[in-house]
C-alpha positions in Angstrom: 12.2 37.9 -30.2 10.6 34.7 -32.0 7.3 33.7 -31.0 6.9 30.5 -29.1 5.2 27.5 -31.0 1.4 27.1 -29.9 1.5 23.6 -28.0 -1.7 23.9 -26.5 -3.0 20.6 -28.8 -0.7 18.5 -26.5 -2.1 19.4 -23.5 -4.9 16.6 -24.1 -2.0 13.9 -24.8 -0.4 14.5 -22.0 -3.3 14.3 -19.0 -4.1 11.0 -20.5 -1.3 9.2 -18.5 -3.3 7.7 -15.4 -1.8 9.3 -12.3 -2.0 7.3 -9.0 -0.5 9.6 -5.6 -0.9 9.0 -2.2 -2.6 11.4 0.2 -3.7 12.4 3.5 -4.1 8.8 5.9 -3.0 6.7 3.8 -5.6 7.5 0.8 -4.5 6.9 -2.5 -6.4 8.9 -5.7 -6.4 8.3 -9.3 -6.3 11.0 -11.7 -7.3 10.4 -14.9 -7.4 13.5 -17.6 -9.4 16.2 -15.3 -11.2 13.4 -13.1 -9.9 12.5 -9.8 -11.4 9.6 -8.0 -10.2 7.5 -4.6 -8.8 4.1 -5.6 -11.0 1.1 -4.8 -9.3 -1.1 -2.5 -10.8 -4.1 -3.8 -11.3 -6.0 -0.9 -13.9 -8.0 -3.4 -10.9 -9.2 -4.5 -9.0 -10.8 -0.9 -9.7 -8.8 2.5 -6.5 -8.4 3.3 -7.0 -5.2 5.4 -9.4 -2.3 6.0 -6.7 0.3 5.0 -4.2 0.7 2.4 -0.1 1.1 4.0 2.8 1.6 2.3 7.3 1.8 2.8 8.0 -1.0 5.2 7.3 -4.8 4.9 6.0 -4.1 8.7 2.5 -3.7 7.6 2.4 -6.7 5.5 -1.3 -7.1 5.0 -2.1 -3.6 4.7 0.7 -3.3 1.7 -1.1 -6.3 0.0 -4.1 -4.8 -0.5 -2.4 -1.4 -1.7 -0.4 -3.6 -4.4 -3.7 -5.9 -5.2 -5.7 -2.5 -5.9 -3.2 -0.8 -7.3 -2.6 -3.6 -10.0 -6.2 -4.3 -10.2 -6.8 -0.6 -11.3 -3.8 -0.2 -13.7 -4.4 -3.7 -15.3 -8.0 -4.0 -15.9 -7.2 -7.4 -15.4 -8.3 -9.3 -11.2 -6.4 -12.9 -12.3 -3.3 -10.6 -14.0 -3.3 -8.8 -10.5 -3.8 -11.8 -8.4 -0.8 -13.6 -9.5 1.6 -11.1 -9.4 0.2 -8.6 -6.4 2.7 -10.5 -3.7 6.1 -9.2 -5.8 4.9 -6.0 -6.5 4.0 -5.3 -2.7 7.5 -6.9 -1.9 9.5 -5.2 -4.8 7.8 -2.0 -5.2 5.4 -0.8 -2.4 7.9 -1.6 0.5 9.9 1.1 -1.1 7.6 3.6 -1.2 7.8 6.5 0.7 4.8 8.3 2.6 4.6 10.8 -0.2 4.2 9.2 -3.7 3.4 9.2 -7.4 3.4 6.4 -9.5 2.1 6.5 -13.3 -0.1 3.4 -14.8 3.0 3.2 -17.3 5.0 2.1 -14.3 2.8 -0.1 -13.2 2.6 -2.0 -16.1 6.3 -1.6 -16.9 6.5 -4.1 -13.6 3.8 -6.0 -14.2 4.9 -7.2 -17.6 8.1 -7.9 -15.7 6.8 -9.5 -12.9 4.6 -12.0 -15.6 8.0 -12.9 -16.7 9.7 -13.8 -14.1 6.6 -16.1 -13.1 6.6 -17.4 -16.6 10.2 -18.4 -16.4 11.1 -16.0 -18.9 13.8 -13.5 -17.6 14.8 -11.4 -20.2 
């Protein structure tokens, strides 16, 4: 029988991806290679709530702060998630069910759509 490649130097590459899941009442962690960390709700940012929500429009201000922190966090960028934080909560988080995963890739795969469409430039 052939011997399987060794693959262990990807193993690195592939924590690297920033990992964001919810959890138990309605905590949301960030993993990040081997480090795990809650995510800042940023009420610095607009106190929109005390708690993060998520999967229906119901809970209005409690998803806003979930999309403003979650943007905040996968941007690097307060303005870049203050001007686009109302569609992601209303195109994305209302979706989301009460177990999730979402990579920073996906987040800035909407984002950079999201910019468009506020820019006028669709696609």
């Amino acid at each position: 029988m052939a011997e399987l490649p060794d693959v262990s130097w990807a193993i690195p590459f592939a924590l690297k991806e920033r990992v964001y899941s919810s959890g138990l009442n309605l905590q949301v962690s960030v993993r990040e290679d081997a480090n795990r960390r809650p995510l800042d709700a940023r009420t610095d940012l607009h106190n929109y709530s005390a708690t993060f929500d998520w999967g229906s429009d119901s809970a209005g201000a409690a998803q806003l702060i979930i999309s403003l922190a979650l943007l905040a966090d996968a941007l690097d960028s307060d303005p870049r998630a203050q001007s686009i934080h109302q569609n992601f909560k209303s195109r994305v988080v209302v979706d989301l069910p009460e177990r999730w995963t979402m990579t920073r890739s996906r987040i800035l795969a909407h984002a950079k759509i999201f910019e468009k469409l506020l820019n006028g430039r669709v696609g």
